[in-house]
C-alpha positions in Angstrom: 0.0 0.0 0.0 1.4 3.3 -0.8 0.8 6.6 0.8 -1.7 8.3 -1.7 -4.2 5.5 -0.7 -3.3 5.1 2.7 -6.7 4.4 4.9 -8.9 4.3 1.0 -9.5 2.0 -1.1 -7.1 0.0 -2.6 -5.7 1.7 -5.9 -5.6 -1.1 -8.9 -2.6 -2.5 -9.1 -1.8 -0.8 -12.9 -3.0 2.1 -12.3 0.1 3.6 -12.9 1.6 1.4 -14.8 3.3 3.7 -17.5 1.5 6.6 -16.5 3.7 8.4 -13.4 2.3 11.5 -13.9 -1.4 10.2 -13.0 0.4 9.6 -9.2 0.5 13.7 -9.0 -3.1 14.0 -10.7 -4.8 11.8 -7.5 -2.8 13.7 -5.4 -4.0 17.1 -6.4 -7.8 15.9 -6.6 -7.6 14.1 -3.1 -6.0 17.6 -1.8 -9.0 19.3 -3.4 -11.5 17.2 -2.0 -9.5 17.8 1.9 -8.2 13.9 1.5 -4.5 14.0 1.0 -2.6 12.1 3.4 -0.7 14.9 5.1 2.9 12.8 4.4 1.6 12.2 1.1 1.2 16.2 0.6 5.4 16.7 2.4 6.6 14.0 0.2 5.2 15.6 -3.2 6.6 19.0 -2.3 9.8 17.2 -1.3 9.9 15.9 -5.0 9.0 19.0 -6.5 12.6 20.3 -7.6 12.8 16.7 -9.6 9.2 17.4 -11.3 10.4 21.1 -12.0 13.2 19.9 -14.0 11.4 16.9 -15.7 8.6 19.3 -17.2 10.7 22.2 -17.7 8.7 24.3 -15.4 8.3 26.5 -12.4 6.5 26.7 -9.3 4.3 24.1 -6.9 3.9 20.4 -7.3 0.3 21.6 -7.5 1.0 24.9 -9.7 2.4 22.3 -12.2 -0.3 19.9 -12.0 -2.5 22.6 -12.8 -0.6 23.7 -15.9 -0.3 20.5 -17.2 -3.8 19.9 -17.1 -4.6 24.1 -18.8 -6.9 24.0 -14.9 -8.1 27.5 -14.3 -7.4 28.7 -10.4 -11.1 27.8 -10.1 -10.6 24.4 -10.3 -10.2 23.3 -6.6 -13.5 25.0 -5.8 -15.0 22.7 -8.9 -13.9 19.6 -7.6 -14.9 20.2 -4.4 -18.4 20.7 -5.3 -18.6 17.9 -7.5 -16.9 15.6 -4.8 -19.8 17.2 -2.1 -22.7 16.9 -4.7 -21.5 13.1 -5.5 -21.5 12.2 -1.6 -25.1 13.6 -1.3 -26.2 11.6 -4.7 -24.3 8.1 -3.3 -26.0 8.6 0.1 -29.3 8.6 -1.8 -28.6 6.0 -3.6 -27.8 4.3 -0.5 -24.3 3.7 -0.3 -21.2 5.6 0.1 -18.6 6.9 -2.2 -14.5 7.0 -1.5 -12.4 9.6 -2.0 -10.4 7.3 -4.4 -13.4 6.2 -6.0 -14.3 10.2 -6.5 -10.5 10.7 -7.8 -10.9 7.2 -10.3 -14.1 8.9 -11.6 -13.2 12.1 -11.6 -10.1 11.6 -13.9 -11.7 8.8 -16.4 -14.5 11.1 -17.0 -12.3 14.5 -16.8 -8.8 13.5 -17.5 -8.3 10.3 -19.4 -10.9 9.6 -21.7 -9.7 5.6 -22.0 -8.9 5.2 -18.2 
């Protein structure tokens, strides 16, 4: 188990199988949503020098996830809606929705169009 699903569920096993930059992308929607492991959160700024010079960019491991993505400022708000307005619809519905589940949703139906 590995620190971005620490206490969630279980992340499948390829899910980042060739695609390391999808590790940051959880990580910025669980920190939207008020769900990144705080360890988690020190290790990715610890990184952040490496990822700076991988991507040829400036500022936060977050600033960077944004660009990559062309995400507005705005975006953290957005998520955070969605995520709330997702928990009232799975509670209707009866049952109860992860914050991994969110993030594997959020990003196949956002991000990655095949995921």
């Amino acid at each position: 188990m590995s620190a971005i699903d620490a206490g969630q569920d279980p992340i499948p096993f390829n899910r980042y199988e060739g695609k390391p930059f999808l590790k940051y992308v959880d990580s910025f929607i669980l920190k939207a949503i008020g769900q990144l492991d705080p360890a988690m959160d020190a290790k990715l700024v610890a990184v952040t020098p490496k990822l700076q010079e991988t991507l040829e960019c400036d500022g936060t491991w977050e600033d960077i996830v944004m660009a990559q993505l062309d995400f507005g400022p705005e975006v953290r708000d957005e998520i955070r809606r969605l995520w709330e307005a997702n928990q009232v619809l799975a509670k209707q519905a009866g049952g109860e929705l992860t914050p991994m589940q969110f993030v594997t949703l959020f990003v196949a139906d956002n991000i990655i169009a095949d995921e």
